[in-house]
GUKOL-536778 format. One line per 4 residues: number of its first residue (from 1); their letters; for each residue x, y, z of N, C-alpha, C. Coordinates in steps of 0.02 Angstrom, whole numbers, padded with zeros to 5 digits. Last residue first. Layout:
REM residues N
NUM = a = X Y Z X Y Z X Y Z; ...
REM end
This chain:
REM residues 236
236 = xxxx = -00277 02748 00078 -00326 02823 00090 -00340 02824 00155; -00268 02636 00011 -00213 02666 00066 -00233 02755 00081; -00337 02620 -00083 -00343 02564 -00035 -00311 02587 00021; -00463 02718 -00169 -00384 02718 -00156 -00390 02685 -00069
232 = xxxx = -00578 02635 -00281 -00572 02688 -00225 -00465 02677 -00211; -00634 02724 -00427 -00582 02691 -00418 -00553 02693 -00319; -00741 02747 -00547 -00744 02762 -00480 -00681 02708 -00438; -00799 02817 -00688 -00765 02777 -00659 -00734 02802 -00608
228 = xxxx = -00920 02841 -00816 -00899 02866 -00750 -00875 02797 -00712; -00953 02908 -00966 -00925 02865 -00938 -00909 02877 -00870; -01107 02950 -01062 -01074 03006 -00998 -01042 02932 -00956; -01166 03017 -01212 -01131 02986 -01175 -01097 02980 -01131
224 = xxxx = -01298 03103 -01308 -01230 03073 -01288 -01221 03037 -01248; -01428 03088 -01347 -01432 03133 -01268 -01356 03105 -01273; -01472 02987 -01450 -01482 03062 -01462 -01442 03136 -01415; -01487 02860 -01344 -01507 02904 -01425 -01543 02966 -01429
220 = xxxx = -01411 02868 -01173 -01496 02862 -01259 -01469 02885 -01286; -01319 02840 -01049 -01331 02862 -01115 -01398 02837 -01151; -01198 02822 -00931 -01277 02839 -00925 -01278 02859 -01018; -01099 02689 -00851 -01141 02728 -00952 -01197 02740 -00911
216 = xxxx = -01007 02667 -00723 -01082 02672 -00742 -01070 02698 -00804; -00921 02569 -00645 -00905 02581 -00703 -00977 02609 -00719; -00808 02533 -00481 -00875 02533 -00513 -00858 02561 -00592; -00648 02428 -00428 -00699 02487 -00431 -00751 02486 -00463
212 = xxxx = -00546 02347 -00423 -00602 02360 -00342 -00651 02407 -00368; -00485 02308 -00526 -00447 02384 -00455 -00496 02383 -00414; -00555 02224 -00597 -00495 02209 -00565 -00452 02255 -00507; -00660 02314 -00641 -00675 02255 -00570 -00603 02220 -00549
208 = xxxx = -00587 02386 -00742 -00612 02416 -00686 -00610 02387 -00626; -00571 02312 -00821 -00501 02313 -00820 -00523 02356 -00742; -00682 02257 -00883 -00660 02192 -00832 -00590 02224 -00783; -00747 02356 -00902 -00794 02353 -00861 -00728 02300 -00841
204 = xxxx = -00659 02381 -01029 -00649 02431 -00964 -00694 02410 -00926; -00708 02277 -01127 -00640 02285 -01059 -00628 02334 -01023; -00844 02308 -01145 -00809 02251 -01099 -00752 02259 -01073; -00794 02419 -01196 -00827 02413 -01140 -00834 02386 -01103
200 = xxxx = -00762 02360 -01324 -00716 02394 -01269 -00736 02405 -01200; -00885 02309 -01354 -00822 02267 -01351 -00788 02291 -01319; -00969 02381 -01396 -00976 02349 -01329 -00923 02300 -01319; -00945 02482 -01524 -00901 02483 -01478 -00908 02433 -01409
196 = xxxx = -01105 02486 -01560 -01039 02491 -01587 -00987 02510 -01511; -01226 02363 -01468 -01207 02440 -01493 -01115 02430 -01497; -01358 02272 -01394 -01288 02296 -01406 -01275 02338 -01454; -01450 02376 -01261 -01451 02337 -01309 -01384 02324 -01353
192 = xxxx = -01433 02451 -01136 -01456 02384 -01124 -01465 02353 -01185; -01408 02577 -01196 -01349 02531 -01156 -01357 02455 -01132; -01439 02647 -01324 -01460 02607 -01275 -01409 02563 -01252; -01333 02793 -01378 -01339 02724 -01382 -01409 02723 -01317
188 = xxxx = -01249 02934 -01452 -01295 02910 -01399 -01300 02843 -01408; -01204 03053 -01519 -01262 03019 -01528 -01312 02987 -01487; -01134 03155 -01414 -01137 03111 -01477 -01198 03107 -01497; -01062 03244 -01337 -01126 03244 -01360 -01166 03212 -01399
184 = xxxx = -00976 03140 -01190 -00977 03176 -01259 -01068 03195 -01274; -00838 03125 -01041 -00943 03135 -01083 -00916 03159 -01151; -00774 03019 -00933 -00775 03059 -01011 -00837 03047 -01035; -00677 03033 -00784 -00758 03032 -00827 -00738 03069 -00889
180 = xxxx = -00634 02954 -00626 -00624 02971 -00693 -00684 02972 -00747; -00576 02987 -00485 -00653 02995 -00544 -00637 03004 -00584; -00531 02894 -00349 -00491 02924 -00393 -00582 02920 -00449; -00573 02899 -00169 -00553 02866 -00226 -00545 02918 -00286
176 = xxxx = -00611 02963 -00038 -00552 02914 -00033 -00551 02876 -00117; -00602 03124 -00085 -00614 03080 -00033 -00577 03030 -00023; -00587 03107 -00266 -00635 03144 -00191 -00630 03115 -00144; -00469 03172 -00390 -00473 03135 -00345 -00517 03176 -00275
172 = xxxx = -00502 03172 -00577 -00489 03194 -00507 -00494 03149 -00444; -00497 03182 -00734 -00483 03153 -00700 -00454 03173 -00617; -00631 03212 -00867 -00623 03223 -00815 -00569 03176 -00780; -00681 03292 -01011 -00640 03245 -01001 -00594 03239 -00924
168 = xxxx = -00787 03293 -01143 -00762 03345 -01073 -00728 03252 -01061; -00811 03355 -01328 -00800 03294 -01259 -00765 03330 -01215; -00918 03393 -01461 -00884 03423 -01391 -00873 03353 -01357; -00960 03320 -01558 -00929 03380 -01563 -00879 03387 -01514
164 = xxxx = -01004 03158 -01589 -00982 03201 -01577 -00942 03264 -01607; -00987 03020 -01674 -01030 03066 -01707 -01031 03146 -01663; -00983 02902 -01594 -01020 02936 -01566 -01028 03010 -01592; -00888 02808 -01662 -00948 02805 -01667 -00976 02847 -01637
160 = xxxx = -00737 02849 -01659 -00766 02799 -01707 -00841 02792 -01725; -00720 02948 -01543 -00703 02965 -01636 -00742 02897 -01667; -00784 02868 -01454 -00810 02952 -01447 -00803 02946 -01554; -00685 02766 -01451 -00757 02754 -01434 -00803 02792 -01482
156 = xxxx = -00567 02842 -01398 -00591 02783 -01470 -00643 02773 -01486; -00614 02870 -01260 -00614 02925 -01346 -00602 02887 -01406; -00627 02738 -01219 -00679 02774 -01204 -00668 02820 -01253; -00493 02688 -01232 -00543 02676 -01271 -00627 02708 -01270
152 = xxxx = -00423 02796 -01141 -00417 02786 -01215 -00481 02750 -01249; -00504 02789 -01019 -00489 02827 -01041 -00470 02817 -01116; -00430 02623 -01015 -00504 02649 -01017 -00520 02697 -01048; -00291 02660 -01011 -00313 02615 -01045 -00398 02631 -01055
148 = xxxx = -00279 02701 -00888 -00273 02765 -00948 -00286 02716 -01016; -00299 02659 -00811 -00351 02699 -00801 -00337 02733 -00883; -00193 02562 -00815 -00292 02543 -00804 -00314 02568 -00837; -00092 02621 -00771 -00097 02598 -00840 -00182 02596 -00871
144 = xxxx = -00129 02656 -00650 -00101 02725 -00693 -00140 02678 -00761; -00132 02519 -00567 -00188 02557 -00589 -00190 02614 -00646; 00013 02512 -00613 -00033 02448 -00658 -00102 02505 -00646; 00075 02584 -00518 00074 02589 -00611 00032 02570 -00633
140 = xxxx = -00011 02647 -00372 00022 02619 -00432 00027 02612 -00517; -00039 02823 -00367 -00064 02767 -00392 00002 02713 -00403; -00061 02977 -00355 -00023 02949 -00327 -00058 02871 -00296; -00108 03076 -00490 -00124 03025 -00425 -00088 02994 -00394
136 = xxxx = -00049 03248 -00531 -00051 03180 -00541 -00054 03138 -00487; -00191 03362 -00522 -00125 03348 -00513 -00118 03281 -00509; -00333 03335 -00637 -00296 03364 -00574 -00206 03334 -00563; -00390 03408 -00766 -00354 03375 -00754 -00315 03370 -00691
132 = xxxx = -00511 03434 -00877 -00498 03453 -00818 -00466 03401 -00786; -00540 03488 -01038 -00490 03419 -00999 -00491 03460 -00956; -00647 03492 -01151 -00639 03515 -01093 -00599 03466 -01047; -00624 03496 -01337 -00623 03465 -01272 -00598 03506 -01202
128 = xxxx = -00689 03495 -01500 -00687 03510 -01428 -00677 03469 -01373; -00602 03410 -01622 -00654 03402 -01580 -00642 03477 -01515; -00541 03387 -01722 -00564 03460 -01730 -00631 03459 -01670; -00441 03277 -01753 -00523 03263 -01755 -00563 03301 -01750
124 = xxxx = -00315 03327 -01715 -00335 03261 -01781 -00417 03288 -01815; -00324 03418 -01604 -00307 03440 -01695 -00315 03381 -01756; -00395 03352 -01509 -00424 03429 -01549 -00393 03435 -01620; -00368 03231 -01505 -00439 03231 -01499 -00444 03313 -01547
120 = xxxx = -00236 03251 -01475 -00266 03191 -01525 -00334 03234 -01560; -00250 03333 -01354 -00224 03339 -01384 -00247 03304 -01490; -00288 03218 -01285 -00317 03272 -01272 -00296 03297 -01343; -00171 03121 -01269 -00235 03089 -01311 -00288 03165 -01326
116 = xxxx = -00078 03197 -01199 -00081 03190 -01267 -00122 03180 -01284; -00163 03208 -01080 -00148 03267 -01102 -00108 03249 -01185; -00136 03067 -01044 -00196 03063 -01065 -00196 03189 -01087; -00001 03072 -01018 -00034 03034 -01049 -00101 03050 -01097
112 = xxxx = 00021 03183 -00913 00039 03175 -00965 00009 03145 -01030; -00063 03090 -00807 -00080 03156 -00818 -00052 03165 -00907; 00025 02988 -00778 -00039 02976 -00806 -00070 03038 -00836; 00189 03001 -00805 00126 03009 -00770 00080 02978 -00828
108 = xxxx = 00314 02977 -00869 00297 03050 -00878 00234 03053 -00829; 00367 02869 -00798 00418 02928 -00831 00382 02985 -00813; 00269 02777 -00825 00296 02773 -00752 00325 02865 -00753; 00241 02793 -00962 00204 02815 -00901 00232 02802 -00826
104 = xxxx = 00352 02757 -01020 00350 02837 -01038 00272 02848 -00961; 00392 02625 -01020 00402 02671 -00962 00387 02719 -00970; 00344 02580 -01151 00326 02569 -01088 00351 02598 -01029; 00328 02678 -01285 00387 02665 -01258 00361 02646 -01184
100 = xxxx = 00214 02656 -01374 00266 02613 -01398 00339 02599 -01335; 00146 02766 -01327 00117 02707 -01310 00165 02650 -01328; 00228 02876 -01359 00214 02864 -01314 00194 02798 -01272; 00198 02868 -01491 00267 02842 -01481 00272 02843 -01403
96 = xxxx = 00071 02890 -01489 00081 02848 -01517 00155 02824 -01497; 00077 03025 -01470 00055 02985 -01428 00067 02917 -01464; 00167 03104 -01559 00180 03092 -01478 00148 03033 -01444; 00075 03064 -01679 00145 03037 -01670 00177 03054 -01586
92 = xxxx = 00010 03159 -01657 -00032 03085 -01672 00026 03036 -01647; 00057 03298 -01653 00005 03258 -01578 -00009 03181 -01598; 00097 03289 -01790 00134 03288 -01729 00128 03264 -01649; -00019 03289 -01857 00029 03216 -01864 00071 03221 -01819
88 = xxxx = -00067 03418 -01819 -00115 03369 -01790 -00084 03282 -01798; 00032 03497 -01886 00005 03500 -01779 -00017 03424 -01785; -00001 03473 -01990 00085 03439 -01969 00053 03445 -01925; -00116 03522 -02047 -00132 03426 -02038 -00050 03425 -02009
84 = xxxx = -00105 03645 -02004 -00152 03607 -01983 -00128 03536 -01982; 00005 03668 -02126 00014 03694 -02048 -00053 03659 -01981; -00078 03642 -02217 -00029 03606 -02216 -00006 03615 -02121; -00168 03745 -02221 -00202 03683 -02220 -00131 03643 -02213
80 = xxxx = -00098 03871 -02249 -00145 03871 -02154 -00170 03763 -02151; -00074 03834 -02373 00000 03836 -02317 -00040 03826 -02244; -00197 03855 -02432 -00167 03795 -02429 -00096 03792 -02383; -00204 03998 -02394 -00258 03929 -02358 -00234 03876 -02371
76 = xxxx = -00107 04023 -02478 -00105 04040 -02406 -00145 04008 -02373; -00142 04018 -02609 -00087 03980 -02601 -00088 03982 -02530; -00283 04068 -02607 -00256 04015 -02610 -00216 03973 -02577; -00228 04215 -02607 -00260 04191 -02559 -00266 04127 -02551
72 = xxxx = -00127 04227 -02735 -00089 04231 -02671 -00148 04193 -02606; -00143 04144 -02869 -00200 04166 -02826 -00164 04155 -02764; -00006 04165 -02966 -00078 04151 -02992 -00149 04175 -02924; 00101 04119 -02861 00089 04164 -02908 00025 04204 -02916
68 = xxxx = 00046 03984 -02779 00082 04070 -02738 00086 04102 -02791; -00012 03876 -02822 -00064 03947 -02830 00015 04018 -02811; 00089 03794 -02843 00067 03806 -02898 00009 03850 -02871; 00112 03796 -02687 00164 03802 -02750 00146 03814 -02804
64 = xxxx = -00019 03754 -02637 00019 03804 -02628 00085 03831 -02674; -00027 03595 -02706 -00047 03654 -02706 -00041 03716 -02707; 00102 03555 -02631 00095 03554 -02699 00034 03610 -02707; 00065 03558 -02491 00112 03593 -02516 00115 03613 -02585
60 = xxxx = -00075 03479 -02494 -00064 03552 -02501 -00014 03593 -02518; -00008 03348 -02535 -00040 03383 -02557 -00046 03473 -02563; 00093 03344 -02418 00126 03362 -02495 00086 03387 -02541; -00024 03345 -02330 00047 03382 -02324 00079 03375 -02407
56 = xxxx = -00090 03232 -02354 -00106 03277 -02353 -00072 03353 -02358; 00020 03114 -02319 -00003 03138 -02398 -00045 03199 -02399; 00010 03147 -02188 00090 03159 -02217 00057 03162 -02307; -00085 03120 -02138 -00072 03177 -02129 -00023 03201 -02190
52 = xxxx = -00105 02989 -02187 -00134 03017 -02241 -00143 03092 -02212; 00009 02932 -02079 00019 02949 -02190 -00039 02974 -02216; -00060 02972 -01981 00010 02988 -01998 00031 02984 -02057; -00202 02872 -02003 -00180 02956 -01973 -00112 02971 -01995
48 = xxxx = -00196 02755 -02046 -00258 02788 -02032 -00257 02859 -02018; -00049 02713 -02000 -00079 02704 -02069 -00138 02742 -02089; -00051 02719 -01863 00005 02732 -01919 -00019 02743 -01979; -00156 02644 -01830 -00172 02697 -01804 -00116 02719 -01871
44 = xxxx = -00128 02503 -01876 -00170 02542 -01892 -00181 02596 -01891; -00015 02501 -01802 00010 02494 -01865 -00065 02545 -01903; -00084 02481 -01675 -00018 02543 -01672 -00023 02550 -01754; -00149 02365 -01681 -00175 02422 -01683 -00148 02472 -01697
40 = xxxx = -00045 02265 -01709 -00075 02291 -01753 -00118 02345 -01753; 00037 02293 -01569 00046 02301 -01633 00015 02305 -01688; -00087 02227 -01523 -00059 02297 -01486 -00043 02332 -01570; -00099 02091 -01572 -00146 02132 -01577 -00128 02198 -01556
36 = xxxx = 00037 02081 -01500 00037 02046 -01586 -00027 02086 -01585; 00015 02053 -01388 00054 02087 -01408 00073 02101 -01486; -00091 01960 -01381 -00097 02023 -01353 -00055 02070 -01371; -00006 01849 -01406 -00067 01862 -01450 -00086 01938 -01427
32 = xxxx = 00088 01852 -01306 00112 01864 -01380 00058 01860 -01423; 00021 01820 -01202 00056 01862 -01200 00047 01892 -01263; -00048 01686 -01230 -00091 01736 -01233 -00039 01804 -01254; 00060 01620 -01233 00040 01629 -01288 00004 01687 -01283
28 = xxxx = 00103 01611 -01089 00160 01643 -01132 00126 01686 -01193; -00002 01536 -01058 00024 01626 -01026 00045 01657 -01077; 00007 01433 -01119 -00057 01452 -01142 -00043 01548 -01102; 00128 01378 -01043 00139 01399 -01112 00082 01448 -01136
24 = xxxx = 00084 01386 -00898 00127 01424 -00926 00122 01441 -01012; -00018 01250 -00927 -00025 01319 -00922 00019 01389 -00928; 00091 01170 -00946 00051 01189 -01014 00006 01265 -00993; 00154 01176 -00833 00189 01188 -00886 00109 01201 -00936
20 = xxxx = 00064 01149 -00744 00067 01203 -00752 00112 01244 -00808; 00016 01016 -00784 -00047 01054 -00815 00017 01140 -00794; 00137 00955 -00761 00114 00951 -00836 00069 00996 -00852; 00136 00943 -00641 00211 00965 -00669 00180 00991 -00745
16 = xxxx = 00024 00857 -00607 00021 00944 -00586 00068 01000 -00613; 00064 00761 -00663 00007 00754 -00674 00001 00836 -00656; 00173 00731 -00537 00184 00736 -00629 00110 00791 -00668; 00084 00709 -00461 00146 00765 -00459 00183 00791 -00512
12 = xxxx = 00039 00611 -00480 -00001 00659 -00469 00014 00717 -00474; 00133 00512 -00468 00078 00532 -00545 00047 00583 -00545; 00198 00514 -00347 00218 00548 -00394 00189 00540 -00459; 00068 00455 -00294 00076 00525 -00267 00110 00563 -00338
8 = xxxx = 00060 00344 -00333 00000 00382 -00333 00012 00460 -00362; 00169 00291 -00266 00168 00288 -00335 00119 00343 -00356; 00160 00287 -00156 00174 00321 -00162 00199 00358 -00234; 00043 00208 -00133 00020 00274 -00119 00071 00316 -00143
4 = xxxx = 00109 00078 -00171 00050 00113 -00221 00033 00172 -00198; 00189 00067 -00078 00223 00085 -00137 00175 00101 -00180; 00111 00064 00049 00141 00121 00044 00167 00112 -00058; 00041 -00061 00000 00000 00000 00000 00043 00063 00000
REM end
């Protein structure tokens, strides 16, 4: 009986050697599927904004070159239109190279961060935005990362589907937790039915319940969109 118990044992041990190795590997993989989708978003964003700033730019330049004789007013709206789309490939390209370099948020803050995406928002997309931004939280990283992860897809959100003008863009701290909120005027949605973008949503509702915190959409059709995230601070 002892040599069958103890036979038992090391099958079992094996048997545990095996599921965490394979679980490891299924880590590893996820890793590099996540990181492999990062990348392709980045590539997208590259491609969707930054060359057709950059073809826009030769455009007008060209333009402008062939009016500055012929029609001086011209040639000058096309220089005000070149001077437009460089601001707005310049803010595209901070943030973007921002998101490429993983310490730039330990580095620069959260504040920073999301003061590029701000940024994004006015000269890409000619949006209004009210960023009220308080002094930077005194957070770990991973929450910093969280929050600014949300925050992003929440204005991904805004430019892809919500048909907006104006977005306000809140990050402060009351009491004992951290508020983060982004409204727009959009369009709007039913929140109880599915709708463009409930994919991201999902992950800011999972990236939320992982910090302890709440996640409310108040929104209809027609009345925009009002994200509110409630993060409490554990050492408050």
């Amino acid at each position: 009986m002892t040599s069958q118990l103890a036979s038992a044992l090391r099958q079992r041990a094996e048997q545990a050697r095996s599921r965490e190795h394979e679980l490891r590997l299924l880590y590893e993989q996820a890793q590099e599927l996540a990181a492999l989708q990062e990348r392709q978003r980045l590539a997208r964003e590259l491609h969707d904004s930054v060359s057709q700033a950059l073809y826009g730019i030769s455009l007008g330049a060209h333009t402008a070159g062939e009016a500055l004789e012929s029609d001086p007013e011209q040639a000058m709206a096309s220089i005000e239109y070149v001077i437009a789309l460089a601001e707005a490939g310049l803010a595209e390209m901070r943030a973007l190279i921002f998101e490429l370099r993983p310490e730039s948020l330990e580095i620069e803050g959260l504040v920073a961060a999301l003061t590029k995406q701000v940024a994004v928002l006015r000269t890409r997309y000619k949006l209004t935005v009210d960023a009220v931004l308080d002094n930077e939280p005194d957070l770990p990283l991973e929450m910093k990362h969280a929050l600014y992860r949300i925050a992003q897809e929440a204005l991904h959100n805004i430019v892809r589907h919500a048909r907006a003008s104006t977005v306000a863009l809140r990050l402060a701290r009351q009491e004992n937790e951290i508020i983060l909120q982004v409204h727009d005027n959009g369009k709007g949605f039913d929140p109880t039915s599915p709708f463009p973008g409930h994919f991201g949503v999902r992950s800011m509702e999972e990236r939320v319940a992982k910090m302890g915190g709440t996640l409310t959409i108040e929104s209809a059709p027609g009345q925009g969109t009002c994200i509110d995230v409630r993060v409490p601070l554990l050492n408050a």
